[in-house]
N, C-alpha and C positions, 0 to 999 in steps of 0.2 A: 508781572503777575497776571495772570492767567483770571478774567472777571467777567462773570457770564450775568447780563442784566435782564430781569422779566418784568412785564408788565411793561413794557416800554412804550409810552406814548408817542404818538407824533409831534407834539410840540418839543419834548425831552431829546431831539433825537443830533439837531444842532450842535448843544452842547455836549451829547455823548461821542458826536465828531471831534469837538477839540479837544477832547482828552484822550483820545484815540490817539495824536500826534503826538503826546508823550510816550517813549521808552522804555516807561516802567509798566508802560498797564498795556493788555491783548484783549478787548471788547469783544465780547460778544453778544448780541443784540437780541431781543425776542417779546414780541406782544403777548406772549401766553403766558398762564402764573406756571407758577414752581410747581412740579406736582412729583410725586413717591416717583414715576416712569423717568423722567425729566432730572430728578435728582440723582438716578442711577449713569444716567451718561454724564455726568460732570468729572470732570478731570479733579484728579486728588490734591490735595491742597489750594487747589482755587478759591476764589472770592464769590460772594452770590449779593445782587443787594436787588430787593423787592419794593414794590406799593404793598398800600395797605389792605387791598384787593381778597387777600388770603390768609389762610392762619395758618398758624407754624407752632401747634404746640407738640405733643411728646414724640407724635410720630413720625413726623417731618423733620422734627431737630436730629432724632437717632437716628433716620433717613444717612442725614447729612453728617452727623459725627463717623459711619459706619462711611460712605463715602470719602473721607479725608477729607472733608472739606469744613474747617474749623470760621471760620468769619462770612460771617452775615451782616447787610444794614437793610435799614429799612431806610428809604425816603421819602420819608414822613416823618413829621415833629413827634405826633403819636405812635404807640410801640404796642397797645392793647392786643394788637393780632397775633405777637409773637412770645412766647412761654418765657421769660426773660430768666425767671428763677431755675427753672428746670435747665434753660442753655448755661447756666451759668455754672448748674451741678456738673455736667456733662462737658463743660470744658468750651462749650460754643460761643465766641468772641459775637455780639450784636453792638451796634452802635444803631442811632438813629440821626435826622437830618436836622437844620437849623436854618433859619430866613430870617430876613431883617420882619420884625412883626407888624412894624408900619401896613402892608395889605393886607389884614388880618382887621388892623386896629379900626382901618378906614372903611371896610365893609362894613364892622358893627356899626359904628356910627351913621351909615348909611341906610341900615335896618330897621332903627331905631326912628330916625326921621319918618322911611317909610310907611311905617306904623302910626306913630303920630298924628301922620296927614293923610290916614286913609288910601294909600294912593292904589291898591288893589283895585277896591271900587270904584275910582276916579279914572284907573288907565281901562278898567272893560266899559266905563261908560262912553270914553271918547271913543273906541275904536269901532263904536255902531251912532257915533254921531249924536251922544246925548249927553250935552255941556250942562246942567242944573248939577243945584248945590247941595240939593236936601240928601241931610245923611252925612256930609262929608265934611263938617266941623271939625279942625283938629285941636290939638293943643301946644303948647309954646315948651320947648325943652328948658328954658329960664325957669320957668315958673314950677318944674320938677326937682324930682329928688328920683338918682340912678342908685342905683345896688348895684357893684362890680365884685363878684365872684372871683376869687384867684387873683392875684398881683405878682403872677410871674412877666416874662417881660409883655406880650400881647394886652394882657390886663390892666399892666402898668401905663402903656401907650395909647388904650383906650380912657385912661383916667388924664391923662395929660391933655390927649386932643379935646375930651370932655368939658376941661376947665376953662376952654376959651368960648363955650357955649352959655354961662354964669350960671348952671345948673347946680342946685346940691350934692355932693357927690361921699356917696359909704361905701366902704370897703371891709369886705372879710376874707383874707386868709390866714393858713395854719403861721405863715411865716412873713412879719408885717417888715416891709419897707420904710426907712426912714422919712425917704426923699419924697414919694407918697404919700406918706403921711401928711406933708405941708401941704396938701393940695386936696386930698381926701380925708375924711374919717373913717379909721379902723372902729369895725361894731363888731358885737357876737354875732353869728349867723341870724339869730334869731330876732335881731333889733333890725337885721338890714332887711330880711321877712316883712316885717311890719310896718317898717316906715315908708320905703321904696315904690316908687309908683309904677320906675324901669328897674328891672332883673336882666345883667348880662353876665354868660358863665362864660369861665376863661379858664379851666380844669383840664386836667389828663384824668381819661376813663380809666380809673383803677375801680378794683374792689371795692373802696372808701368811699368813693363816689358815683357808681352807678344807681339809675333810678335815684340820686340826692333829693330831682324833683320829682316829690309823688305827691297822693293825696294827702299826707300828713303836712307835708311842706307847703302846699297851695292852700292850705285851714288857714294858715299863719298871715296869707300876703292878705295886700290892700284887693277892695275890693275890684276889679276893672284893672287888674295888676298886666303891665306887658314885659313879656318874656321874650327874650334872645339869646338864642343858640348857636355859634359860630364855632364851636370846639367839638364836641362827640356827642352823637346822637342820644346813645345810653345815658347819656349822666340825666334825661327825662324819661319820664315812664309814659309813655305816647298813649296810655288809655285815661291816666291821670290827665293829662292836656286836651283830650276829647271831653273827658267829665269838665273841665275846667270851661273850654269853651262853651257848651251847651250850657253849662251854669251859668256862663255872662261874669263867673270869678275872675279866667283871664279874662281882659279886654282885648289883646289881641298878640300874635306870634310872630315872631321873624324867626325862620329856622334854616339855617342853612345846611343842616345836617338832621337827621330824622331815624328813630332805631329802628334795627332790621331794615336800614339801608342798604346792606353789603352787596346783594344780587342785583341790586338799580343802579345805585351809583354811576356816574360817568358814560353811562349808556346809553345808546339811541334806540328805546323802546316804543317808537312812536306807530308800529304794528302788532304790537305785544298784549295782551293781555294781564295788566298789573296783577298779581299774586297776591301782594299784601294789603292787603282791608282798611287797615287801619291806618297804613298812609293814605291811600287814598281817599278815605274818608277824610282825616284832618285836613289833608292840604286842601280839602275843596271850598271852606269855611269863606267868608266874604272879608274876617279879620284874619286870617293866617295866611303869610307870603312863607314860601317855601322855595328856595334854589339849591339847585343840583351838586352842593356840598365844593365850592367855589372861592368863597374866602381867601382862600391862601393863593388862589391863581391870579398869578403874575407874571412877566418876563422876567423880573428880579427874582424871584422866588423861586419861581422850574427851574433856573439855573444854578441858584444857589443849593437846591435838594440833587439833583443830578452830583454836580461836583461833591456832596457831601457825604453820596452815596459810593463812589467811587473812592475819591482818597479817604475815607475812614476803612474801608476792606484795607487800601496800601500800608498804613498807619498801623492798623492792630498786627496784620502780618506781620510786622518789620519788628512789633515790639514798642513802636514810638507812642506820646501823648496823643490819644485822640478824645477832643474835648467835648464829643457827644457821646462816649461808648458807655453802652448800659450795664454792659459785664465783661 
């Protein structure tokens, strides 16, 4: 099968070789996105599998249906970028990726710490040689009570690594876990709001959830409430978390994802003049730690989205079980 990959990074490019040495697949490689020009030279009934870099809704998909080119993935957990209901009208096979959630699980928890213990202000202070304490009091994660948003598997494995910290630990999702259960409490959204002292969301940006966190949702939390973002930017409303810090409502932010991210992302802008306002204004904050949307980056994980991004095109082609495909 004939599979042309874009957005191809350099770390990805190892594992796009071993699977280049099977038989069944013809690689073809490219750091550019997909665009209308780009979709016109693709060979008819090929495979395409994308990052999340770009969007693919009605124009791009008829693009590709009117090209014969029926199967698309995405390698990425998240599928926000691409029209899933409309490929699904139109006949367009998408699948998306999967990873073991463990570096996912392990970043949050590392967020969470960061925050805690100040350590924003603790690492600019040593790097000009100024060891004092004042200001940089933390607090003890025992002595808390976490809110975990979402108990899909990421969510589930930040509640587990949680519990070895003897922290209180609530949970809200639409769809409660048994086995989580014994280890967290299932609350209504609105109890885990209020009691919570840590908020960590572990959601796919739908509809349902975009902007979740806004002003309405921030009235609800504890006063000095900390907020971690390790899933999709949108699911906060980024001028509600600027009111929020300015208010001293939150206490402080681990975000490793941030909205109207899209044209930053993964990029080395370090002669650029930043566009967007409003990131840059939060991230500059003394309590908000902000990384370049990294979470999932792993050697386990590149590999595991690579390969899933590959054999799910082989997979829907052929007709067979593919156990990420969205339509």
């Amino acid at each position: 099968m004939k599979i042309y990959a874009f957005e191809v990074r350099d770390d990805e490019k190892e594992y796009f070789e071993k699977l280049s040495a099977s038989p069944a697949v013809d690689l073809e490689l490219s750091k550019e996105r997909l665009t209308g020009e780009r979709i016109s030279r693709l060979k008819p009934g090929s495979g395409v599998t994308v990052l999340g870099m770009g969007r693919y809704g009605q124009p791009e998909l008829d693009l590709l249906k009117k090209q014969g080119v029926s199967c698309l993935s995405t390698r990425t957990i998240g599928y926000n970028h691409i029209d899933i209901e409309y490929a699904r009208r139109i006949g367009v096979h998408v699948c998306c990726a999967q990873y073991d959630p463990h570096g996912v699980a392990d970043y949050t928890i590392m967020m969470i710490l960061l925050c805690l213990r100040n350590y924003k202000q603790a690492l600019w202070r040593t790097q000009v040689n100024d060891f004092s304490l004042s200001g940089l009091i933390g607090r003890e994660l025992k002595d808390l009570t976490v809110g975990i948003i979402g108990t899909g598997q990421i969510g589930r494995t930040v509640i587990r690594e949680l519990s070895g910290f003897g922290c209180r630990i609530l949970a809200y999702s639409r769809h409660q876990d048994p086995d989580t259960a014994e280890i967290a409490r299932y609350v209504s959204l609105d109890t885990l709001y209020r009691d919570s002292d840590i908020i960590s969301l572990h959601l796919p940006l739908t509809p349902q959830t975009y902007h979740m966190i806004d002003d309405e949702a921030l009235r609800k939390m504890k006063k000095g409430v900390i907020l971690i973002n390790c899933a999709r930017g949108a699911l906060t409303d980024i001028k509600a978390l600027t009111a929020g810090i300015e208010s001293e409502q939150i206490g402080a932010l681990g975000l490793d994802c941030m909205e109207y991210e899209e044209d930053i992302v993964h990029k080395d802008l370090r002669t650029d003049i930043l566009s967007n306002r409003d990131m840059a204004y939060l991230r500059q904050f003394k309590n908000v730690i902000h990384t370049q949307h990294m979470a999932f980056y792993t050697d386990s994980a590149v590999e595991s989205m690579v390969y899933c991004g590959v054999q799910g095109l082989v997979d829907m082609s052929e007709g067979r079980a593919c156990s990420t495909q969205l339509c």
